[in-house]
BARO-861486 format. One record per residue (C-alpha): x, y, z; residue number from 0; residue in one letter. Coordinates in steps of 0.1 Angstrom, whole numbers, padded with zeros to 4 digits. Layout:
% residues N
<r X="X" Y="Y" Z="Z" nr="NUM" rest="a"/>
...
***
This chain:
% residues 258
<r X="0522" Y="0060" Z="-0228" nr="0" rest="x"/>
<r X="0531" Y="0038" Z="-0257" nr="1" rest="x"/>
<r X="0534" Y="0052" Z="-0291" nr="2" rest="x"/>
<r X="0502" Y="0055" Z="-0317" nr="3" rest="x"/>
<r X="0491" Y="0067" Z="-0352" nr="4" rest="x"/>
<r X="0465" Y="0094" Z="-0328" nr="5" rest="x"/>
<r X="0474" Y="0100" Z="-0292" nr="6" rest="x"/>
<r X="0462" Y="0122" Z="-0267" nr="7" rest="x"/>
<r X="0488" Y="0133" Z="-0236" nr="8" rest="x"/>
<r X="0469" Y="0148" Z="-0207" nr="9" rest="x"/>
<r X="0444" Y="0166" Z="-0222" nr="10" rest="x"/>
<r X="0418" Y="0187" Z="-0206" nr="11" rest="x"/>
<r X="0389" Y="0210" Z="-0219" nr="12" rest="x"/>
<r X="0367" Y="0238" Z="-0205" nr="13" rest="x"/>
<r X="0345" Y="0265" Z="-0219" nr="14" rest="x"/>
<r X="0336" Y="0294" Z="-0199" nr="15" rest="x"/>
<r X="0356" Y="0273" Z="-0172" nr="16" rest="x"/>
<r X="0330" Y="0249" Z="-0169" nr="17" rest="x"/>
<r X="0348" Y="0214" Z="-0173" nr="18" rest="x"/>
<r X="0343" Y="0188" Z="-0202" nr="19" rest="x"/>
<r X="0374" Y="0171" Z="-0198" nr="20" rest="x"/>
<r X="0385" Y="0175" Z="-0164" nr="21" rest="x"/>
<r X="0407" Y="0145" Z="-0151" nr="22" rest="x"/>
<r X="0440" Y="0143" Z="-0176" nr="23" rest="x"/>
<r X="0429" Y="0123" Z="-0204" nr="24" rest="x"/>
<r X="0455" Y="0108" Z="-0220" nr="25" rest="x"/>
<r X="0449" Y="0072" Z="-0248" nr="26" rest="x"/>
<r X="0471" Y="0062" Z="-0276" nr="27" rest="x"/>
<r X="0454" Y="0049" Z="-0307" nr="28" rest="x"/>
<r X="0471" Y="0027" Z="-0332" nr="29" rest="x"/>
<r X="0471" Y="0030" Z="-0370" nr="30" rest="x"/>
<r X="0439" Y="0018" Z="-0388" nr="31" rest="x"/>
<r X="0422" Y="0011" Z="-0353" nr="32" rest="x"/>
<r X="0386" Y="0013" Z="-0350" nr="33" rest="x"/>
<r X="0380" Y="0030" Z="-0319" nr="34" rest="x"/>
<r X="0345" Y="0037" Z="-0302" nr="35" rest="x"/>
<r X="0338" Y="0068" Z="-0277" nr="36" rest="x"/>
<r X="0307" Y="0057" Z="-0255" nr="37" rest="x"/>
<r X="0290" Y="0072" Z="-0231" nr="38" rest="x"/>
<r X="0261" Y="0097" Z="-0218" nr="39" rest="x"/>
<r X="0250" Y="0123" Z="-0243" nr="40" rest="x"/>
<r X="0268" Y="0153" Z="-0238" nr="41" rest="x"/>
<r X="0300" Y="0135" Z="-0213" nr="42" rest="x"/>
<r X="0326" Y="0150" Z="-0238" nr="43" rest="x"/>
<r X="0329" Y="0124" Z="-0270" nr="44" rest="x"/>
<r X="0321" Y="0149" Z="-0295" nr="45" rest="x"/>
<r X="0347" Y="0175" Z="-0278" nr="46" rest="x"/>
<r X="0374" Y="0151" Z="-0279" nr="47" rest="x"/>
<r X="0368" Y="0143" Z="-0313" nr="48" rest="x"/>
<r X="0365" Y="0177" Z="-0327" nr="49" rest="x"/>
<r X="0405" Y="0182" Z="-0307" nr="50" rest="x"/>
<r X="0412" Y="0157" Z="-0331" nr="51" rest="x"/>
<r X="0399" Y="0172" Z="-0360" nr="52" rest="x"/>
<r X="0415" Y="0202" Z="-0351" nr="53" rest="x"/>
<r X="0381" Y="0223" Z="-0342" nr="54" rest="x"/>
<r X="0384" Y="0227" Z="-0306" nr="55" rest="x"/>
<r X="0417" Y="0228" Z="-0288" nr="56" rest="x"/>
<r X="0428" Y="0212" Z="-0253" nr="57" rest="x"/>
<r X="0430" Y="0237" Z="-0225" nr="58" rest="x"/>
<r X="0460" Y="0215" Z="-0216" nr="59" rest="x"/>
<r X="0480" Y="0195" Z="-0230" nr="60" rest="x"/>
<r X="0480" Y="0184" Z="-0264" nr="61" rest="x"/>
<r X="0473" Y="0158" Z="-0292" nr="62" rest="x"/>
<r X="0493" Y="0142" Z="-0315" nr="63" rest="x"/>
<r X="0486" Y="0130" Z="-0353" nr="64" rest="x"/>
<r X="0519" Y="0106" Z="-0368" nr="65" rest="x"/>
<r X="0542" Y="0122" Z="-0339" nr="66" rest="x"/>
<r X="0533" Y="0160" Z="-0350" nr="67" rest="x"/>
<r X="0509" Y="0182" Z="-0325" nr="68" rest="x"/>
<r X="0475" Y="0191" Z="-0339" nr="69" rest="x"/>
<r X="0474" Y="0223" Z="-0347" nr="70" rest="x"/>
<r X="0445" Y="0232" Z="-0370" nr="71" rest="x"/>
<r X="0422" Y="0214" Z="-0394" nr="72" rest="x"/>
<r X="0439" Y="0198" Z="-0427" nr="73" rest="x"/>
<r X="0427" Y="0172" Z="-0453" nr="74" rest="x"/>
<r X="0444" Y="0142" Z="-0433" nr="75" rest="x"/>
<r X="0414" Y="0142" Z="-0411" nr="76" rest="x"/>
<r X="0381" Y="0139" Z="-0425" nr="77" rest="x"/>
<r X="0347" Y="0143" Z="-0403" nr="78" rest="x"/>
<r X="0312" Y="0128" Z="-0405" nr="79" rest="x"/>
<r X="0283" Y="0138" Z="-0390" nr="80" rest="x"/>
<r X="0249" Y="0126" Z="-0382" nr="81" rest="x"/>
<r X="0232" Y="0156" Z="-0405" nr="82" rest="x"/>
<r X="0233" Y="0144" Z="-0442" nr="83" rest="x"/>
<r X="0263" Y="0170" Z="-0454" nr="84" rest="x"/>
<r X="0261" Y="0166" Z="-0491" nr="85" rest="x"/>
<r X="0259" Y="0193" Z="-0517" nr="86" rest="x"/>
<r X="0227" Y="0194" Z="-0535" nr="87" rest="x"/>
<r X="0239" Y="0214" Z="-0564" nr="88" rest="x"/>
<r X="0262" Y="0187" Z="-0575" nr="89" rest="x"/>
<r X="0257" Y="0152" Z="-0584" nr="90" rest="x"/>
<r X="0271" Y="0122" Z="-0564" nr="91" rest="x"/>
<r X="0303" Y="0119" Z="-0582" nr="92" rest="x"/>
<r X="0313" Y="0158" Z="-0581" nr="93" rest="x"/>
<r X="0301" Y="0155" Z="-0543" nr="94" rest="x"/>
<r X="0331" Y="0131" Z="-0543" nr="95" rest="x"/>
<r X="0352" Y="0145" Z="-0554" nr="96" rest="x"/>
<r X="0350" Y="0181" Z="-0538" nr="97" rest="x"/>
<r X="0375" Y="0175" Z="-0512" nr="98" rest="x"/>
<r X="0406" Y="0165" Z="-0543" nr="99" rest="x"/>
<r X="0401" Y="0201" Z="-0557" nr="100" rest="x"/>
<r X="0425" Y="0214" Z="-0524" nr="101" rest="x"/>
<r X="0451" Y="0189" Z="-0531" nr="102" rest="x"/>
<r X="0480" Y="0203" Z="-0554" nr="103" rest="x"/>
<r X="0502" Y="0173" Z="-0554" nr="104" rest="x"/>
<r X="0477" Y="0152" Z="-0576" nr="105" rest="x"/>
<r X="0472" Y="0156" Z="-0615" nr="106" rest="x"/>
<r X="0438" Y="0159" Z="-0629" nr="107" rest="x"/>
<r X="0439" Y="0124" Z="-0636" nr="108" rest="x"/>
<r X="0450" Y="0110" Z="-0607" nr="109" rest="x"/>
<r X="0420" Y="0131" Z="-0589" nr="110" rest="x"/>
<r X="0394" Y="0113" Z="-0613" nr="111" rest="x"/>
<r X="0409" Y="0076" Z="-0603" nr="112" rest="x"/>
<r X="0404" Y="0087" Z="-0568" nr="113" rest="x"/>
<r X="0371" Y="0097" Z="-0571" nr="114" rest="x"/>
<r X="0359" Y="0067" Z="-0595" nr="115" rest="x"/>
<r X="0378" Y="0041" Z="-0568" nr="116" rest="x"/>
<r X="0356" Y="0055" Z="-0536" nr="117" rest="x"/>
<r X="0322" Y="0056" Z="-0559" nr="118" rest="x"/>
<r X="0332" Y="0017" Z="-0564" nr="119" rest="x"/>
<r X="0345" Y="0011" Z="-0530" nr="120" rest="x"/>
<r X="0310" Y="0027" Z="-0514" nr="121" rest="x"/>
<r X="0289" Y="0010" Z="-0544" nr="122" rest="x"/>
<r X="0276" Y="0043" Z="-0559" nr="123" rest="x"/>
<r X="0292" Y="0039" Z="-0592" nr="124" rest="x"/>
<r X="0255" Y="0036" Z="-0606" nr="125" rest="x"/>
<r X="0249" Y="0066" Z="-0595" nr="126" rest="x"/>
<r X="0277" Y="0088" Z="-0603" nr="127" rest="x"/>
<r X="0254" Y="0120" Z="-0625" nr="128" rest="x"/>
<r X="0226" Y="0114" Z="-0603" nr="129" rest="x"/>
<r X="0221" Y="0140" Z="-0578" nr="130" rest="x"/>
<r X="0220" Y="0135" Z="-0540" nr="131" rest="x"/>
<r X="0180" Y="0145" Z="-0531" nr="132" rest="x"/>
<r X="0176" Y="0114" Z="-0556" nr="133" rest="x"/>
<r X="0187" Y="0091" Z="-0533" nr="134" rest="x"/>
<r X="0182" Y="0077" Z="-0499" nr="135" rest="x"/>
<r X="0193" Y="0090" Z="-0472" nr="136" rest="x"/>
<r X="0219" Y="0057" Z="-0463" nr="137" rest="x"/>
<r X="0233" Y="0066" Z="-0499" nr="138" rest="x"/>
<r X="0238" Y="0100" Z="-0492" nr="139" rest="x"/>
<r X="0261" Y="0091" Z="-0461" nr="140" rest="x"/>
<r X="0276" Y="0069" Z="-0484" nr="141" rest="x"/>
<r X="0284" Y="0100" Z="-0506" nr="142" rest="x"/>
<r X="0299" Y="0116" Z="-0472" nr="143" rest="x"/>
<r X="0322" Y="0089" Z="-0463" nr="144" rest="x"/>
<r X="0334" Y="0086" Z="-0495" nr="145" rest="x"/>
<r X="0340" Y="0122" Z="-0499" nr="146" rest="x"/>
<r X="0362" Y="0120" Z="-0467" nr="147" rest="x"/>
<r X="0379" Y="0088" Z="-0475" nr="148" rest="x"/>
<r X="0391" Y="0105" Z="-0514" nr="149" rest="x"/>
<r X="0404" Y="0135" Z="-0498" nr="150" rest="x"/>
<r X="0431" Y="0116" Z="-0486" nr="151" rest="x"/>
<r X="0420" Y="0116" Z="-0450" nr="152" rest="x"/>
<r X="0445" Y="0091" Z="-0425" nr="153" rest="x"/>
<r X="0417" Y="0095" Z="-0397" nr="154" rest="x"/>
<r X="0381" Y="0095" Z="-0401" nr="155" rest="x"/>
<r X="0363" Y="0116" Z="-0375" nr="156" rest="x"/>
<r X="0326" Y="0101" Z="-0368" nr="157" rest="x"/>
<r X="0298" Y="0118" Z="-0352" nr="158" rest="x"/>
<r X="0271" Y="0095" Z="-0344" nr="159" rest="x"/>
<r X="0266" Y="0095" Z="-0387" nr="160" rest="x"/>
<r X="0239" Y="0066" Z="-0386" nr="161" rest="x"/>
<r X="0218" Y="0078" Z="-0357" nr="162" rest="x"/>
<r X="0189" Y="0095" Z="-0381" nr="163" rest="x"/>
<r X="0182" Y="0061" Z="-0400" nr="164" rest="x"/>
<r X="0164" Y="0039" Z="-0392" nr="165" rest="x"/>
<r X="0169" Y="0001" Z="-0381" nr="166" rest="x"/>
<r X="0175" Y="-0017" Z="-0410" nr="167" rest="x"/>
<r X="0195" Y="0006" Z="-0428" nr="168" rest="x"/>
<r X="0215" Y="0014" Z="-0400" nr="169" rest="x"/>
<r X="0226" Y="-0022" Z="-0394" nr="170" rest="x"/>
<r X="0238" Y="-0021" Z="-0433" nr="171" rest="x"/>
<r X="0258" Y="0006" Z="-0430" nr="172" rest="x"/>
<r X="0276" Y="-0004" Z="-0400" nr="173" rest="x"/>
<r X="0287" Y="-0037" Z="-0421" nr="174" rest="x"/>
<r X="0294" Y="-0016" Z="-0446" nr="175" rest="x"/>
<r X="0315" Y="0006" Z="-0426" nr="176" rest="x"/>
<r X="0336" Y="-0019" Z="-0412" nr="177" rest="x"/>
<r X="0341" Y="-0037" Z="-0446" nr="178" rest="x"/>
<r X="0355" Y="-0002" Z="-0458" nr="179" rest="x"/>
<r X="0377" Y="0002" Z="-0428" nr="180" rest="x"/>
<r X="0390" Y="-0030" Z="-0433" nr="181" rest="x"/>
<r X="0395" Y="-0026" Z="-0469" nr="182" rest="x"/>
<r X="0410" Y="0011" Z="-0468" nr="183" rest="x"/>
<r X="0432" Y="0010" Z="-0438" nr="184" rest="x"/>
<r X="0419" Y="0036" Z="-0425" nr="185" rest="x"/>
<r X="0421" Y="0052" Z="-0382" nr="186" rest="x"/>
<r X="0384" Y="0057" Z="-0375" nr="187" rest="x"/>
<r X="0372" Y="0074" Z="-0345" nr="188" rest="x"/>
<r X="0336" Y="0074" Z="-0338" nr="189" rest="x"/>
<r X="0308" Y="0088" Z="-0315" nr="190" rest="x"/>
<r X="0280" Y="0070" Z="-0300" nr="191" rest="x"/>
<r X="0257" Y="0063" Z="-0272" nr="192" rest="x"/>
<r X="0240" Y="0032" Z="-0288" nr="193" rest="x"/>
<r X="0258" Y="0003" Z="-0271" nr="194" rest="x"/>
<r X="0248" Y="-0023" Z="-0299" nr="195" rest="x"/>
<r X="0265" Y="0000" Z="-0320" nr="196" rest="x"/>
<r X="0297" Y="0003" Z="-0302" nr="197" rest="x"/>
<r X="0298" Y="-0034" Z="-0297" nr="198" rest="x"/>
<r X="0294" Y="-0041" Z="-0335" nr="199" rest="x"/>
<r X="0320" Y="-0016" Z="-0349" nr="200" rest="x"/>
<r X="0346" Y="-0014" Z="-0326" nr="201" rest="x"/>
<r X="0385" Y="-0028" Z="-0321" nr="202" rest="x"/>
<r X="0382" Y="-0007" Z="-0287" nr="203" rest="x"/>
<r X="0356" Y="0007" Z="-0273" nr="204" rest="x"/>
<r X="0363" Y="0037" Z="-0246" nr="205" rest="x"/>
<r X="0336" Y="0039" Z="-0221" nr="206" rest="x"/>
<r X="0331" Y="0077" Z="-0203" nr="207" rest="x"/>
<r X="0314" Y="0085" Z="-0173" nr="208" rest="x"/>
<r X="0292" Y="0112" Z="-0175" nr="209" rest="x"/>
<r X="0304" Y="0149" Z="-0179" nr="210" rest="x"/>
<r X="0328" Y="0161" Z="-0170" nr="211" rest="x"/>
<r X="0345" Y="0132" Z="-0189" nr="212" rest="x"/>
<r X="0367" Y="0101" Z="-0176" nr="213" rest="x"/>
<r X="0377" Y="0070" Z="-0187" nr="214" rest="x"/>
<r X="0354" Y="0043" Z="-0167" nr="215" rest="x"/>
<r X="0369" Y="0016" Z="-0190" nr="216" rest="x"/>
<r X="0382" Y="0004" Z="-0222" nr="217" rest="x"/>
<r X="0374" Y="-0031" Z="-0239" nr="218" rest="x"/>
<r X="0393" Y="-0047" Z="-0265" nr="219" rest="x"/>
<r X="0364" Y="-0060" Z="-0287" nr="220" rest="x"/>
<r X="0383" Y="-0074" Z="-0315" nr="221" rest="x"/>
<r X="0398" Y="-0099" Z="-0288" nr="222" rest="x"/>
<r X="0366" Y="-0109" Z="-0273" nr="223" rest="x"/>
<r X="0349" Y="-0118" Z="-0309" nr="224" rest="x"/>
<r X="0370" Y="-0112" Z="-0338" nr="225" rest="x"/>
<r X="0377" Y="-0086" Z="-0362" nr="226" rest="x"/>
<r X="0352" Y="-0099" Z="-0390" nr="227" rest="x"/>
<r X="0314" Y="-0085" Z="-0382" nr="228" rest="x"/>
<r X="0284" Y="-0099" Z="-0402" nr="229" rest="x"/>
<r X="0247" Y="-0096" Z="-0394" nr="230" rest="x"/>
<r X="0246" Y="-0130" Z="-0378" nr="231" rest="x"/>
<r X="0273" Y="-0122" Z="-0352" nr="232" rest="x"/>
<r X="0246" Y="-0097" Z="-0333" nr="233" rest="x"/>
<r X="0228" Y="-0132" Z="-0331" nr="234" rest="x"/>
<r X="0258" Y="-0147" Z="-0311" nr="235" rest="x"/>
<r X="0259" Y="-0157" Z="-0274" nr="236" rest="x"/>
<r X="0294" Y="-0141" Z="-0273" nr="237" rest="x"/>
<r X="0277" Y="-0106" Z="-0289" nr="238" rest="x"/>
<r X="0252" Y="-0110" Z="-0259" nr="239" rest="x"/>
<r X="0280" Y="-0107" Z="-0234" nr="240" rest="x"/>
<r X="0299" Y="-0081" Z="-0248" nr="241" rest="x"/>
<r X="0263" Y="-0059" Z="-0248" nr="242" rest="x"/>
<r X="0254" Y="-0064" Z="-0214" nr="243" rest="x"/>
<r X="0291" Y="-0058" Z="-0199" nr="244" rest="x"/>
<r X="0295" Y="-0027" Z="-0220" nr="245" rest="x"/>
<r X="0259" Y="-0015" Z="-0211" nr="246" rest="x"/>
<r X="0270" Y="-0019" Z="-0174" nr="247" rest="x"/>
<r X="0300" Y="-0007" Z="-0173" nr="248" rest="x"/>
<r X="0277" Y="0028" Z="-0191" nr="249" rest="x"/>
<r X="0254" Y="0024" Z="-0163" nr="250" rest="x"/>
<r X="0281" Y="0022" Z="-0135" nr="251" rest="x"/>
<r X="0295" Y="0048" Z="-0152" nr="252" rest="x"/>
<r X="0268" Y="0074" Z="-0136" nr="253" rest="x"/>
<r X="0246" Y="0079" Z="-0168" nr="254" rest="x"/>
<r X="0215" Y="0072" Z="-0142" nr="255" rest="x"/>
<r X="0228" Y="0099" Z="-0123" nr="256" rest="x"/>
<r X="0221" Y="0129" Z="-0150" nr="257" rest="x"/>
***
């Protein structure tokens, strides 16, 4: 298996010794890669992500962050959820920057540039002292990703974070998201069942059967239509493919089987 920034060699998970992961999973993903997890709700995604993160661990074999085996949580991996996980005793600007009061190796001043850069990156500047049940609810994931991103965090863990928004809002923050990807270099790994979604976002999308989870396929999105994603591309003829072959290849997958 070739090299990557995140790799996982033969992993396999069970609880109670029921199987999540039960054929040898094994995927190498490269530095600031967008990768998608698709598939039936409850196949696995989530479990393989949180092995990343460093909350579950495999039953065997193991995963691998810059060469080292993950052992634990730390800073260089940052999660997202779905649920909107900001604090509402401080404003958007101290929600920020909670993650920088663990790190020892920056001055006070270097903390505040970090904090002031990701406000500007996700457009919240405007509303650093303002508190987060003042704003929507796309803002407050805002205030989540960039509280992940100014921790310092290499990989960016992504639990279907848009999937409580509706429509319109969602499509913003997904062209948002990949604008900050782009623009911060950063590994993200993230959850979904929403094929549309999977097709906008990703470099690579891994396609699971259902549970316990498999590999069914990978496509390499950024070959089929580029790595720059506006509104109008979900308009294309090209877009249109890529949906339908990745919504079959779910389907063939067994998700009409559950």
């Amino acid at each position: 298996m070739p090299a990557g920034h995140v790799t996982f060699d033969r992993v396999t998970k069970q609880f109670d010794r029921l199987p999540v992961i039960e054929e040898p999973f094994s995927l190498s993903i490269a530095r600031d890669e967008f990768i998608v997890f698709l598939g039936p709700s409850g196949c696995g995604k989530t479990t393989l992500m949180r092995m990343i993160g460093g909350l579950d661990t495999p039953s065997t074999g193991n995963i691998r962050l810059g060469g080292e085996i993950v052992a634990g949580p730390d800073w260089r991996r940052g999660m997202v959820s779905q649920s909107y996980s900001s604090f509402p005793w401080l404003t958007v600007a101290e929600n920020v920057a909670f993650g920088l009061r663990y790190r020892q190796d920056l001055s006070p001043q270097e903390k505040r540039e970090r904090r002031d850069h990701y406000l500007k990156l996700v457009g919240l500047e405007d509303f650093a002292d303002t508190f987060p049940n003042k704003v929507s609810g796309g803002m407050r994931q805002r205030v989540a990703i960039a509280r992940t991103l100014a921790a310092g965090s290499e990989v960016l863990l992504m639990d279907e974070p848009f999937g409580a928004l509706d429509a319109m809002r969602r499509e913003k923050l997904q062209v948002e998201l990949r604008r900050l990807q782009r623009q911060d270099a950063k590994t993200i790994v993230f959850v979904t069942h929403d094929v549309d979604e999977a097709a906008f976002l990703a470099d690579r999308v891994v396609v699971f059967s259902k549970r316990p989870a498999r590999i069914a396929t990978i496509v390499n999105v950024t070959e089929r239509i580029g790595a720059d994603r506006t509104t109008e591309l979900r308009e294309s003829a090209e877009f249109f493919r890529l949906r339908t072959e990745l919504l079959q290849a779910v389907r063939s997958s067994g998700e009409d089987d559950e």
